[in-house]
N, CA, C and O atoms as a GROMACS GRO file, in nm:
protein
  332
    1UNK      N    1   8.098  11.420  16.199
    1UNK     CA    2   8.158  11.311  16.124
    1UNK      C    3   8.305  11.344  16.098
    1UNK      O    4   8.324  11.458  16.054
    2UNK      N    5   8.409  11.268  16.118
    2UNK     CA    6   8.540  11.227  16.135
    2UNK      C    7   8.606  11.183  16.014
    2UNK      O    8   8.636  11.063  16.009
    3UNK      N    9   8.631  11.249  15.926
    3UNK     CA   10   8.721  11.205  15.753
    3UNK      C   11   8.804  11.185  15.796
    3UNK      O   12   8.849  11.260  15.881
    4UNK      N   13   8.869  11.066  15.756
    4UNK     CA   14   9.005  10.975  15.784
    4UNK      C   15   9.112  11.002  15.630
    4UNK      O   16   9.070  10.997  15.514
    5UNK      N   17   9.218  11.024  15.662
    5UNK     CA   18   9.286  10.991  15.530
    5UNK      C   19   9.403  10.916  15.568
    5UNK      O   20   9.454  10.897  15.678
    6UNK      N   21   9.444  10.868  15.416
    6UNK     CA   22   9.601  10.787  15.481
    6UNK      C   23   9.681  10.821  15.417
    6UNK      O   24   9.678  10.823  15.294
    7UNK      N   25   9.781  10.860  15.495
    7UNK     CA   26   9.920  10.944  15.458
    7UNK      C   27  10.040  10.885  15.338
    7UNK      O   28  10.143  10.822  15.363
    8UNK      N   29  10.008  10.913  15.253
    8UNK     CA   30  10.133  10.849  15.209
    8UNK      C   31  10.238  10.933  15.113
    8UNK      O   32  10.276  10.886  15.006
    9UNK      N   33  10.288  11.082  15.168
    9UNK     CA   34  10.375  11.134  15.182
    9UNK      C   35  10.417  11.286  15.241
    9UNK      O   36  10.337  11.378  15.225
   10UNK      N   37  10.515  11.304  15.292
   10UNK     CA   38  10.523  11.415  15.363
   10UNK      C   39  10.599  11.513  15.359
   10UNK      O   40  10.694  11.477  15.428
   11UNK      N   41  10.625  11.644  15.312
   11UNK     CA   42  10.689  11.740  15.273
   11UNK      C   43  10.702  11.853  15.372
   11UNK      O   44  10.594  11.904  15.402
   12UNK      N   45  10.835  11.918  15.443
   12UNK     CA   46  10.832  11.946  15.518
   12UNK      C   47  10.908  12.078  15.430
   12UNK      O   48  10.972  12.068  15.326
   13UNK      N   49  10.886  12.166  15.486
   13UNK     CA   50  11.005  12.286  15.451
   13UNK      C   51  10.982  12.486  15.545
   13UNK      O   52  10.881  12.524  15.606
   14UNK      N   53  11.052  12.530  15.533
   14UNK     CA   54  11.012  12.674  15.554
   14UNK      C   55  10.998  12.771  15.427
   14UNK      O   56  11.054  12.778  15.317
   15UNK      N   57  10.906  12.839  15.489
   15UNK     CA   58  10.877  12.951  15.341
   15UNK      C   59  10.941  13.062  15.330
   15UNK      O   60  10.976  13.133  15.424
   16UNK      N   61  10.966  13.088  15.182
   16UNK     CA   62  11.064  13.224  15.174
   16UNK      C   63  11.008  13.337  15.213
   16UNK      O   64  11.047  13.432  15.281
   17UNK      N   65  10.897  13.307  15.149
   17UNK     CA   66  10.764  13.447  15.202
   17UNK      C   67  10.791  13.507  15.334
   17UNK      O   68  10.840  13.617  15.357
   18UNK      N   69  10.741  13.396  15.434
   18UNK     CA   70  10.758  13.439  15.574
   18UNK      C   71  10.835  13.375  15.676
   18UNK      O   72  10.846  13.403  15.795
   19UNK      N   73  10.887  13.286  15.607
   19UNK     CA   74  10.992  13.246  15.708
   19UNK      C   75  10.943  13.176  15.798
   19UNK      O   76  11.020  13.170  15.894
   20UNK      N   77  10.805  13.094  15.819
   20UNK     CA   78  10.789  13.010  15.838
   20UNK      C   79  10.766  12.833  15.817
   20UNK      O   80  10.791  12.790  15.704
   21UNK      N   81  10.723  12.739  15.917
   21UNK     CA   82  10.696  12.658  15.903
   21UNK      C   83  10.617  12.532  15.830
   21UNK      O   84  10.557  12.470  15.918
   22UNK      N   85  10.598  12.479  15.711
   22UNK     CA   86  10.495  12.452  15.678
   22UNK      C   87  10.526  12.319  15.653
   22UNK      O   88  10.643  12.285  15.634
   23UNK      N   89  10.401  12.214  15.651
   23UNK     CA   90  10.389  12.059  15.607
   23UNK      C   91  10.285  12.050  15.468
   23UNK      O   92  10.185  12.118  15.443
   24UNK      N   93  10.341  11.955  15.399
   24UNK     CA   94  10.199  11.936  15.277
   24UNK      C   95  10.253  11.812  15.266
   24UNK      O   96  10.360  11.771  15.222
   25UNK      N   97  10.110  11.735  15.340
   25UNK     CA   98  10.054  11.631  15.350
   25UNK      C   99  10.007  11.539  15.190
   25UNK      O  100   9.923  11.587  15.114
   26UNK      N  101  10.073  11.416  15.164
   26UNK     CA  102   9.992  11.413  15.022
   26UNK      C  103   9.884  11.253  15.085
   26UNK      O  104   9.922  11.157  15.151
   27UNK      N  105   9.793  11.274  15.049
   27UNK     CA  106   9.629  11.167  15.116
   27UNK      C  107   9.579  11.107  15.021
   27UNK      O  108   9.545  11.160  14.915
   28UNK      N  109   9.567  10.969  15.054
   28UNK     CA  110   9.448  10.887  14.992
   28UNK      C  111   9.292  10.881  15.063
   28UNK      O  112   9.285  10.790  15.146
   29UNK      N  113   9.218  10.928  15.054
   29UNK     CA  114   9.107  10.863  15.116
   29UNK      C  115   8.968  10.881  15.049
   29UNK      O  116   8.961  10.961  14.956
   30UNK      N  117   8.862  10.816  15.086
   30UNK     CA  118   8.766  10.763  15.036
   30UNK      C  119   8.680  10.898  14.955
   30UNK      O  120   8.667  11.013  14.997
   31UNK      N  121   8.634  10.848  14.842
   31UNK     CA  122   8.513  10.990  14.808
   31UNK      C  123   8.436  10.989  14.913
   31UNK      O  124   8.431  10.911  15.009
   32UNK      N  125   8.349  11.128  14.873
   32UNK     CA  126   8.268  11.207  14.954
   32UNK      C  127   8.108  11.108  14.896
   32UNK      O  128   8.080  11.071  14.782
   33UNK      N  129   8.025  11.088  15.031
   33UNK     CA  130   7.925  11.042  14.979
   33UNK      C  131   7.823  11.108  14.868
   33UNK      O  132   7.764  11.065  14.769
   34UNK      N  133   7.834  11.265  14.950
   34UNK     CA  134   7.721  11.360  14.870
   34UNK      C  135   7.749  11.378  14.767
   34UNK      O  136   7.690  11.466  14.704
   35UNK      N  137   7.863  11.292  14.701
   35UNK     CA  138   7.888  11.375  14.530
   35UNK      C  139   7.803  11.243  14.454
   35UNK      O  140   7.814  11.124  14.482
   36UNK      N  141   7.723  11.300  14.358
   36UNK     CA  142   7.621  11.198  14.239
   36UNK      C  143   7.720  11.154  14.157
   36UNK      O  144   7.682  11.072  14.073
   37UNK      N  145   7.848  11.184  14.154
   37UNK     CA  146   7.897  11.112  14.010
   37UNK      C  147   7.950  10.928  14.049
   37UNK      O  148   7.971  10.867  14.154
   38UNK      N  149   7.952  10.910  13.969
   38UNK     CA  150   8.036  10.767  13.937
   38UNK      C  151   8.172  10.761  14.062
   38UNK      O  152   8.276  10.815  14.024
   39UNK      N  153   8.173  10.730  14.135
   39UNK     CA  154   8.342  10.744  14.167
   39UNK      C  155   8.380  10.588  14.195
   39UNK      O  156   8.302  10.522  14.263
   40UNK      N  157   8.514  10.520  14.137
   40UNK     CA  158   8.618  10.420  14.144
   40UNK      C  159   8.751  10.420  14.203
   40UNK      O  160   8.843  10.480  14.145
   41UNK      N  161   8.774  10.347  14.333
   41UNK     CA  162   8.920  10.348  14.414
   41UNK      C  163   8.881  10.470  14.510
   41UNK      O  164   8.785  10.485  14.586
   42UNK      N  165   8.973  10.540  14.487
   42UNK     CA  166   8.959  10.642  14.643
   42UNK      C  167   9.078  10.801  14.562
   42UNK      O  168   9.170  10.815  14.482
   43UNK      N  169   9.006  10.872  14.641
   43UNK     CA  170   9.061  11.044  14.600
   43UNK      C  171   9.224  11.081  14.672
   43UNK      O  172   9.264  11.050  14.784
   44UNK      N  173   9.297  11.156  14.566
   44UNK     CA  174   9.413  11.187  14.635
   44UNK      C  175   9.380  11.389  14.642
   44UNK      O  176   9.303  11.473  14.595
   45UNK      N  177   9.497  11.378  14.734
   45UNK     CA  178   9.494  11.524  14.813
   45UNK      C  179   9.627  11.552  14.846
   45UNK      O  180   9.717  11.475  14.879
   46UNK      N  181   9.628  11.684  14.832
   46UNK     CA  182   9.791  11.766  14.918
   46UNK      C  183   9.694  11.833  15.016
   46UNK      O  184   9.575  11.862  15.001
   47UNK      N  185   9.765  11.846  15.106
   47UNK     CA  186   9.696  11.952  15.243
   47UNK      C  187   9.792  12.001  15.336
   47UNK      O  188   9.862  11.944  15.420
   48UNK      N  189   9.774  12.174  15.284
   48UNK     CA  190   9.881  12.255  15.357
   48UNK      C  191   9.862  12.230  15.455
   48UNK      O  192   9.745  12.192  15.467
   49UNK      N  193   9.967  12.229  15.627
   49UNK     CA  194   9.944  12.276  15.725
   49UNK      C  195  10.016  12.350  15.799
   49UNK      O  196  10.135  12.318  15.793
   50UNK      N  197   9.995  12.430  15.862
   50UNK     CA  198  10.065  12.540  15.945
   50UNK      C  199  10.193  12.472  16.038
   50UNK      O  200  10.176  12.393  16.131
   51UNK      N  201  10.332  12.526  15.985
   51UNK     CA  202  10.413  12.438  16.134
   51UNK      C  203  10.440  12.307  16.057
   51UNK      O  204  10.439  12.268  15.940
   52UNK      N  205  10.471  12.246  16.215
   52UNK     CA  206  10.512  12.077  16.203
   52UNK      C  207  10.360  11.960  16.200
   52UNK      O  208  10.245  12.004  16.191
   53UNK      N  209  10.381  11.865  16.206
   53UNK     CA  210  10.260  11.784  16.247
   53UNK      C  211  10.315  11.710  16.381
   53UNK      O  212  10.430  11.732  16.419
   54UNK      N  213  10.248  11.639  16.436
   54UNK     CA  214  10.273  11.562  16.529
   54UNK      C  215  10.392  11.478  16.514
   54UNK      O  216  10.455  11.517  16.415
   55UNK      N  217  10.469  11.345  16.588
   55UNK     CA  218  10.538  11.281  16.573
   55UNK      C  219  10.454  11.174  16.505
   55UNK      O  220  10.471  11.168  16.383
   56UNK      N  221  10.372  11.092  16.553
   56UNK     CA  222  10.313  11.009  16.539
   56UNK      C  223  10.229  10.972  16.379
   56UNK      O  224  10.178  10.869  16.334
   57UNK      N  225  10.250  11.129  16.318
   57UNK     CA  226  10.177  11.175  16.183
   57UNK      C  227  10.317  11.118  16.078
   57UNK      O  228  10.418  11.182  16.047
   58UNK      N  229  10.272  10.951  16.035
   58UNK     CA  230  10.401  10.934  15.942
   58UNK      C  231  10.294  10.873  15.835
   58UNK      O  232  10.175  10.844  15.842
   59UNK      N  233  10.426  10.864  15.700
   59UNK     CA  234  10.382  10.783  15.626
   59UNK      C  235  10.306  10.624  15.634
   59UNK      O  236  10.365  10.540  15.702
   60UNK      N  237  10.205  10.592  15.580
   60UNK     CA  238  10.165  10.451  15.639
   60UNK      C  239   9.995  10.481  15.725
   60UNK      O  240   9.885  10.429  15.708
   61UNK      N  241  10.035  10.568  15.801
   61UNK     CA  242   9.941  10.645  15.910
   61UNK      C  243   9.805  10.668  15.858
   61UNK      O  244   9.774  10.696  15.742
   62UNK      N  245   9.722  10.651  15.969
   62UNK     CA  246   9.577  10.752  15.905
   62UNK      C  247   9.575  10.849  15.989
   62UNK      O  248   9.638  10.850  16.095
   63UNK      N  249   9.490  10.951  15.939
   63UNK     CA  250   9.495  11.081  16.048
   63UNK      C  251   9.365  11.132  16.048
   63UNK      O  252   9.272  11.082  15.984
   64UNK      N  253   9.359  11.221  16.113
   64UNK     CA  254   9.196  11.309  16.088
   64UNK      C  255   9.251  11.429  16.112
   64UNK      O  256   9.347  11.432  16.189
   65UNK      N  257   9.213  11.530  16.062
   65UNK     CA  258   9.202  11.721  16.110
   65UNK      C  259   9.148  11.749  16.227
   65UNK      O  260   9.058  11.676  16.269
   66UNK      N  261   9.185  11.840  16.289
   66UNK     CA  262   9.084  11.920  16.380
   66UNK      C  263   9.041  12.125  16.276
   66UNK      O  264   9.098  12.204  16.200
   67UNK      N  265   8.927  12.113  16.340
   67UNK     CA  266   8.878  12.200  16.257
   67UNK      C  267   8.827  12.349  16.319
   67UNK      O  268   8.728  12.333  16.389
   68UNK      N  269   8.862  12.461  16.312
   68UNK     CA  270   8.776  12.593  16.350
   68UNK      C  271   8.667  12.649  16.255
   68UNK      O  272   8.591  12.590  16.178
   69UNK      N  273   8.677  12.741  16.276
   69UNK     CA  274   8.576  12.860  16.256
   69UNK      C  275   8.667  12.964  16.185
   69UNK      O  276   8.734  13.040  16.254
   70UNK      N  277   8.670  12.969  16.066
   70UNK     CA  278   8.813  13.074  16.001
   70UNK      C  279   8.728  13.157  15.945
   70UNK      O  280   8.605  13.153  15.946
   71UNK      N  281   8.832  13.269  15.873
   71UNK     CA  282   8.766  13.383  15.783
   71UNK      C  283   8.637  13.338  15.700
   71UNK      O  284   8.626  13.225  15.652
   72UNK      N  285   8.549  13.430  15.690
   72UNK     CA  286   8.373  13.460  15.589
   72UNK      C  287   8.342  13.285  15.664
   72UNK      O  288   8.274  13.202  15.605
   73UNK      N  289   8.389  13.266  15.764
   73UNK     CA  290   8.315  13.093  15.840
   73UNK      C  291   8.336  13.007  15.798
   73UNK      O  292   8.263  12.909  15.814
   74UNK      N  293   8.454  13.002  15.719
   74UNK     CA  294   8.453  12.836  15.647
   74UNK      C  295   8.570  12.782  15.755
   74UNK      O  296   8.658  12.838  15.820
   75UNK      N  297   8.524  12.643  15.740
   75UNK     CA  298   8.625  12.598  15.853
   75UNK      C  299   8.797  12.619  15.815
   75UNK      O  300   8.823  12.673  15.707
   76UNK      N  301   8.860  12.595  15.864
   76UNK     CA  302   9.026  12.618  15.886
   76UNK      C  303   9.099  12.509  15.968
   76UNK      O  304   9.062  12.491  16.084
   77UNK      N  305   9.209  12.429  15.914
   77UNK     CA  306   9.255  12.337  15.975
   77UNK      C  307   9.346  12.401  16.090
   77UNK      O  308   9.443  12.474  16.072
   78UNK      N  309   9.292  12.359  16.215
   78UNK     CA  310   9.383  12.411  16.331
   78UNK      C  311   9.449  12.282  16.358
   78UNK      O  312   9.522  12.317  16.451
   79UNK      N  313   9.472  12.163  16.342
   79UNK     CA  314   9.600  12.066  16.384
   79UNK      C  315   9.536  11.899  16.337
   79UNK      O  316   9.424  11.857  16.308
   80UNK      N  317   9.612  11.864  16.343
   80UNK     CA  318   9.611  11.698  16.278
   80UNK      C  319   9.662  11.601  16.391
   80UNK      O  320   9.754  11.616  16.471
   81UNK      N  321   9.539  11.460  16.368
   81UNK     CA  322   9.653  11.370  16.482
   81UNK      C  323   9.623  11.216  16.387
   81UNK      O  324   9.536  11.193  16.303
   82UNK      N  325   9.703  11.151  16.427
   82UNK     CA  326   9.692  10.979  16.375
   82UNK      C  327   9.558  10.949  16.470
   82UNK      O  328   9.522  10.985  16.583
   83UNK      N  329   9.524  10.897  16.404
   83UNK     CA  330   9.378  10.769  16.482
   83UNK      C  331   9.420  10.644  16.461
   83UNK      O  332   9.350  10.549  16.498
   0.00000   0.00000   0.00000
């Protein structure tokens, strides 16, 4: 299953730490079915990502993750595209 979010802002910068690349994504998209509580409207989110994002990854946009296999197995975002 394929979580969609929609972009509506984008923060680009390099880190002092390491001197790299990073994006934080800020998302609207829908709650999670499996949660029992009450939920009204739709959930917001920041989401680090490694680097740049795509071109096509703008404000307005929906996107989805692609996902690995990261440290103790929890998944790890390896790259993002618009749908």
């Amino acid at each position: 299953m394929e979580f969609e979010f929609e972009v509506v802002g984008i923060v680009t910068g390099i880190s002092k730490k390491s001197g790299k690349a990073y994006t934080m994504l800020h998302l609207l998209g829908d709650f999670s079915a499996s949660n029992s509580q009450v939920q009204l409207g739709r959930q917001c989110l920041t989401q680090y990502v490694e680097g740049s994002v795509p071109q096509d990854v703008v404000v307005g946009c929906s996107i989805a993750f692609d996902y690995a296999i990261g440290f103790g197995g929890r998944p790890t975002i390896v790259g993002v595209h618009a749908v």
